[in-house]
N, C-alpha and C positions, 0 to 999 in steps of 0.2 A: 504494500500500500504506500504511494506517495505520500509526503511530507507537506503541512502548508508552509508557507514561504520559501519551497523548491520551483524556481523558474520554469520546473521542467512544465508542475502544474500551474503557474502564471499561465502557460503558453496555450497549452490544451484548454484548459479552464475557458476560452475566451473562444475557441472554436465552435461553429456555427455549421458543420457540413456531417455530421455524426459523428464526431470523432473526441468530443469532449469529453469521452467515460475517460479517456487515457488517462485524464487527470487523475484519476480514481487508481489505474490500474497501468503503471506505464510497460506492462509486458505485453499490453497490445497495442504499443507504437510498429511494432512492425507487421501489422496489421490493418494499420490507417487506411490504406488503399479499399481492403474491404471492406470497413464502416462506410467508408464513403460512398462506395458502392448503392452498396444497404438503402442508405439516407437517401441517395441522388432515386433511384429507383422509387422511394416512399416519395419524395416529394413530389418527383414528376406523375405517379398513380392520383394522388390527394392532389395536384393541379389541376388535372383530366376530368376527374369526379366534380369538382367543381366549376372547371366550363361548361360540360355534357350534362350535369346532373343538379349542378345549382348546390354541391355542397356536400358531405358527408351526415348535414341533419337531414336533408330531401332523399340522399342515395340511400339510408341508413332506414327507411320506410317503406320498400318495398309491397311489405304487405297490406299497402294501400290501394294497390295499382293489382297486383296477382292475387289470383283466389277467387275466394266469392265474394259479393259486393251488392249487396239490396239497396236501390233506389231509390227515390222518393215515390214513385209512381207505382212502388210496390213489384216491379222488373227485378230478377237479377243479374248483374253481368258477372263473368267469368272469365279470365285470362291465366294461362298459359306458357310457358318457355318453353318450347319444344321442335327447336332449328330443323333438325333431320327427319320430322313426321312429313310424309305424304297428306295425310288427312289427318282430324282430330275431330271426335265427336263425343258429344255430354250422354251420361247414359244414369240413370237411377228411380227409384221409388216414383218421383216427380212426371216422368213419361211410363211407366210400365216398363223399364228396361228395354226401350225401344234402342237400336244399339245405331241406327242411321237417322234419325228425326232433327237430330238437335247439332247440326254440325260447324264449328269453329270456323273462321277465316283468320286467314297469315298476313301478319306485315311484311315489311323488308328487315323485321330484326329477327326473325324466327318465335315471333309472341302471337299466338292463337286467343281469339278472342269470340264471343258469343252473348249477348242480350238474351236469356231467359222474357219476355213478355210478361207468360203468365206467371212469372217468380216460380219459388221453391218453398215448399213448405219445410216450417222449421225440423229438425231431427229426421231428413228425409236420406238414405242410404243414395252415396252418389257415386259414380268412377268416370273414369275419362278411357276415352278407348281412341287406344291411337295405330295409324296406320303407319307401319313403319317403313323404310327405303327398299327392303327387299318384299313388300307387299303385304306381313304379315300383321293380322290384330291381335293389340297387344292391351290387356286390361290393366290400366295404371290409378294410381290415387293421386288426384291432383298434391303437387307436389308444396303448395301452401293450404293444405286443409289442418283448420285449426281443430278438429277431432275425430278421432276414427276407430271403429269398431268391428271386432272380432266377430266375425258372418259365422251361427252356429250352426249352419248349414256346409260351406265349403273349407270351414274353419281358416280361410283367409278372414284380411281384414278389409274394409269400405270405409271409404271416406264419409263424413255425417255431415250434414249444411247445419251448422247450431248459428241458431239465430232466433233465440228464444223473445219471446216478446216482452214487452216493458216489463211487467209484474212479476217475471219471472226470471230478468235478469240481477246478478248479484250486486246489490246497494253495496259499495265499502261503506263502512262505518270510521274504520283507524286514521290516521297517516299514511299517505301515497309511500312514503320511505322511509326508512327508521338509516337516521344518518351514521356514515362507517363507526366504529365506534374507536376510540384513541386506541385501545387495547384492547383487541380479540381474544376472545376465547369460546372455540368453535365446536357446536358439537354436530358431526356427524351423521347425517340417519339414511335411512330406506325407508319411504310408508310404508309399500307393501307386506315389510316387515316387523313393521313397529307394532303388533298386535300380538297377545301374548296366547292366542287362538291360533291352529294348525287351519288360521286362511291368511288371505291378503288383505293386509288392511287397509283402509279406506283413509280419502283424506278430512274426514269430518270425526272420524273415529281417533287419526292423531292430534287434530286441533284440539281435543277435548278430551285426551284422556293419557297424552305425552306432551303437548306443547308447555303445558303449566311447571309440570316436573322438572322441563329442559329452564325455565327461564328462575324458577324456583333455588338451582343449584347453582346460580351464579354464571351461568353461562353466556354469554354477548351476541351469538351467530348459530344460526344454525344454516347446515351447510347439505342440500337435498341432492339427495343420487335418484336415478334410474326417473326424470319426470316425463321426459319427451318421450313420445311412443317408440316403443318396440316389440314386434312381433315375438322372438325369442326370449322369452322370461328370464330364463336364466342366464342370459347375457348381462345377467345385473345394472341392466339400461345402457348399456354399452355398445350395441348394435343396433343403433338407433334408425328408424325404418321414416317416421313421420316428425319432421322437426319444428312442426309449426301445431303440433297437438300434444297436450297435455293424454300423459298415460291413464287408457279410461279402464284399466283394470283397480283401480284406487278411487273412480269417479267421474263425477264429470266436469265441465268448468270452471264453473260455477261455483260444484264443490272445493276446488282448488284454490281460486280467489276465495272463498271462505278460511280452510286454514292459511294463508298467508295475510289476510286481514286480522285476524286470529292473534297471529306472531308478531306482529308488526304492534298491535293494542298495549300485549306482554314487552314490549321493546326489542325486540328480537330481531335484528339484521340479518334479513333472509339471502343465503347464497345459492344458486343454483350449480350444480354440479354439471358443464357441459360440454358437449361431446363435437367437436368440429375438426378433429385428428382423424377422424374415417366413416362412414357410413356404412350399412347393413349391405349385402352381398345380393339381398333379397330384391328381385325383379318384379313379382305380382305385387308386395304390401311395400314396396320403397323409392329408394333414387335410382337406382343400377338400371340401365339400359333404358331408361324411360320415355326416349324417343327413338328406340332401337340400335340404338350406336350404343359402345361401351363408353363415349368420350365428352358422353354432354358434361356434366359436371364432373367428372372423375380425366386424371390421367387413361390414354388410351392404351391397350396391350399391357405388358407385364409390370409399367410402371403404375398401373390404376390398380394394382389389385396390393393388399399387406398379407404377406405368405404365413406370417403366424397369426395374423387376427383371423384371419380368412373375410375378408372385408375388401371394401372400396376407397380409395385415396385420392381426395379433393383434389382440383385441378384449380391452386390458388390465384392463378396468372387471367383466368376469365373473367371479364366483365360482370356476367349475371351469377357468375357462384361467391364473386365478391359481394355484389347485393344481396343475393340469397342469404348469405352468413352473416352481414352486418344488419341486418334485418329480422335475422333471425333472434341476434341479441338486444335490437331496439324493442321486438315485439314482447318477448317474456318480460323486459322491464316496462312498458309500456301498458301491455297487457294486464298483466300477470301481477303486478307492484315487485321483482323483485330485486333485490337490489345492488346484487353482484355477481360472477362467476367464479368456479373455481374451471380451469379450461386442463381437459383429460386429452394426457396422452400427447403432451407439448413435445417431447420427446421425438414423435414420429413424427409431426408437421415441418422440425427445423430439418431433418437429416430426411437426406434423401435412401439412403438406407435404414431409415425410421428407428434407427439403434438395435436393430436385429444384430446380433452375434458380438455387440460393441462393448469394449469393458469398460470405454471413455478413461482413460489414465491421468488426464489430466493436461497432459499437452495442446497447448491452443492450437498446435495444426486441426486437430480433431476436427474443432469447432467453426473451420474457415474450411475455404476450397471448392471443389468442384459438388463433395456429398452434401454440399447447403441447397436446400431448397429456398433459395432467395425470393420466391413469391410467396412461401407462408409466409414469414420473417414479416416481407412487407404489410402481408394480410392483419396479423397479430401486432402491427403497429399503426395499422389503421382500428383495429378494434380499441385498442387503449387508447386511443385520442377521440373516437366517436364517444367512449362511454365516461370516460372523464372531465369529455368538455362541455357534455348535457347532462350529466350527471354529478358536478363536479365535490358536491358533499356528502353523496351515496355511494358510487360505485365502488368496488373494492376487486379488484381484478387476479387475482390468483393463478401462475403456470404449473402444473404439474411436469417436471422434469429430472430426467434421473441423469445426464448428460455432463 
C-alpha cells in the first residue's frame, strides 16, 4: 500500500483516465495501459447510451418499452427483442391458444411489437411462439414477463399477464428504502426454506413468522437468495430461467412486495441476491435460443455455454443485453423496493475462462490480458454508477468473487 505524501501517489491521485486506484496500489502501475483501457471503453459505452438513449436513467428502464403494457383505452401492447425470428406471434388463455391470430410486426432493430385491442385479462397464461431462421416453432416466454407459472399439465412453465386491478394491487405502507446502513450486519436467507415445515415457504409466511426474529437479533440486512424465477428448484435460484419475475413457488407479487414492505417497517435493508454471471440452459421456460440462434443474448458456440455450470454466458458487449440487465436491476428496485444486490458469481463474468480450473495465486498477470472479459468489466461499471447515482443513499452493491 502507498504512503500519503509519496509523489508517486500525488501523481496517480490526480488521474482522471482509470488509472487512479494506482495510488492505492502502485503494483498496478505496470498495468496502467489496461485501466485505461477499461475506463476509455466504459466511457465511450456510457457516451453512446447517452446520445442513442438519452442516458443510463432512460437506458436503465427498459421494462417500460418491453413486455406487456395496458393502455388507457384498456389495449394491451407487447414488445419483443427477437432479431433472428422469421415471424413472432402472441398465443394464451386470452385467444384460446390460437397459435397464428395475434401476430407481431419487426422494426429495423429486431423489436416485434403487437396492440392487443381487446386487452388481456389479468392472470391470463401467455407464450410467444416464435418462428425461427430454419422454419421451426419455437414456444418461448416473453423474455420480460414479470411472473410465471409452472403448467401442471406439461409441467413446463407460462408466462402470466398480472395486472391485477386497483383493489387488489399491493398499497406499500413502509418506506420506499430503508437507507444503507453505516454498519452491516447481514443475515442471509432462502424463503422457500425458511419454514420449519417439510414444504416451501411462502413469502407472507417469512414476513411474519422470520422477519421479526431477523431484525429482533440485531441484524441491519437481510440478504435474499433464489427470488427470480427458476424452473430447476434445486439450483438454489441459481439457474435463473425468468429475470423479470418474482419466484411464484413462494407466491405471488404482491405477496412479495408484502414481505419487503414488511422488512423495510422493521428497518431492515433488503439485499437481493442476483444472478447476471449466466443464465438457465433451459430453451422452453428461458433465455437460450429464444429466437433460435444460440447468440441472441449469450456468446455464440463454445464461448456461450459455462462447462461446469452447464448454463448460458451473457454476451456483455450487446446493446439490448446491456439494457436487458441494467433494467433488470432498475426494475426489482423500482418495482420490488429493494434496495441493493449482492451480484453471484463475479468471478465468471471478469474471466473469460470464468475461473474454471484457476487457483488465482495472486499475481496480477492473472487478473489483466487476453482471459479479461472486458465487456463485463464495463457492464459491472455501468451497473454501479446507474444504481449509485439514482440511488445514491440506498444502494449497497456487493461482488461475489473468489479471484
Amino acid at each position: 500500500m502507498a504512503e500519503e505524501g509519496d509523489p508517486h501517489v500525488a501523481y496517480w491521485s490526480k488521474q482522471t483516465d482509470g488509472t487512479k486506484v494506482i495510488a492505492q496500489d502502485p503494483h498496478l502501475e505496470g498495468f496502467a495501459d489496461s485501466l485505461r483501457y477499461r475506463f476509455n471503453q466504459y466511457s465511450n459505452l456510457k457516451n453512446a447510451i447517452e446520445d442513442n438513449e438519452g442516458g443510463l436513467e432512460v437506458f436503465s428502464r427498459g421494462y417500460e418499452k418491453f413486455g406487456f403494457h395496458r393502455q388507457d383505452d384498456g389495449s394491451v401492447v407487447y414488445r419483443e427483442w427477437a432479431p433472428a425470428a422469421r415471424e413472432v406471434y402472441l398465443t394464451g388463455d386470452f385467444n384460446n391458444w390460437d397459435r397464428r391470430s395475434h401476430g407481431l410486426v419487426k422494426d429495423d432493430f429486431g423489436v416485434w411489437s403487437i396492440r392487443i385491442q381487446e386487452g388481456i385479462p389479468h392472470s391470463s397464461r401467455v407464450k410467444t411462439v416464435v418462428v425461427a431462421p430454419d422454419g421451426m416453432n419455437l414456444d418461448r416466454i416473453p423474455a420480460y414477463a414479470s411472473f410465471c407459472m409452472q403448467n401442471t399439465a406439461t409441467t413446463l412453465y407460462d408466462a402470466v399477464y398480472w395486472d391485477p386491478s386497483k383493489e387488489w394491487k399491493y398499497k406499500w405502507e413502509g418506506p420506499e428504502h430503508v437507507k444503507k446502513p453505516e454498519s452491516m450486519r447481514v443475515y442471509e436467507c432462502h424463503i422457500g426454506m425458511g419454514s420449519n415445515d417439510p414444504k416451501i415457504g411462502s413469502y407472507r409466511e417469512f414476513a411474519e413468522n422470520v422477519l421479526p426474529h431477523i431484525a429482533n437479533t440485531g441484524y441491519t440486512s437481510i440478504q435474499i437468495m433464489a427470488i427470480m424465477e427458476h424452473s430447476y428448484y434445486a439450483s438454489f435460484g441459481y439457474h435463473v430461467t425468468n429475470f423479470f419475475a418474482a419466484s411464484s413457488r413462494c407466491g405471488t407479487p404482491e405477496d412479495l412486495k408484502y414481505m419487503i414492505d414488511e422488512a423495510h417497517k422493521l428497518g431492515l435493508h433488503v439485499l437481493m441476491d442476483i444472478v447476471h454471471s449466466h443464465s438457465s440452459s433451459n430453451a422452453m421456460d428461458g433465455l437460450s435460443m429464444f429466437d433460435g440462434t444460440d447468440h441472441q443474448y449469450f456468446h455464440g458456440g463454445e464461448a456461450g455455454y459455462h462447462s461446469m455450470w452447464d448454463s448460458r454466458v451473457f454476451d456483455y458487449g450487446k446493446w439490448e443485453v446491456l439494457r436487458f440487465l441494467l433494467s433488470n436491476l432498475r426494475w426489482w428496485m423500482e418495482e420490488y423496493h429493494f434496495d441493493g444486490f449482492r451480484f453471484d458469481g463475479v468471478t465468471s463474468m471478469l474471466y473469460k475462462h470464468h475461473g474454471i480450473n484457476m487457483g488465482f495465486s495472486g499475481n496480477y498477470n492473472e487478473y489483466f490480458g487476453f482471459q479479461v472479459d472486458v465487456d463485463a468489466c464495463v457492464y459491472m461499471m455501468l451497473a454501479n454508477e446507474m444504481l449509485h447515482t439514482i440511488y445514491p443513499d440506498v444502494a449497497v452493491t456487493i461482488a461475489e468473487d473468489v479471484s
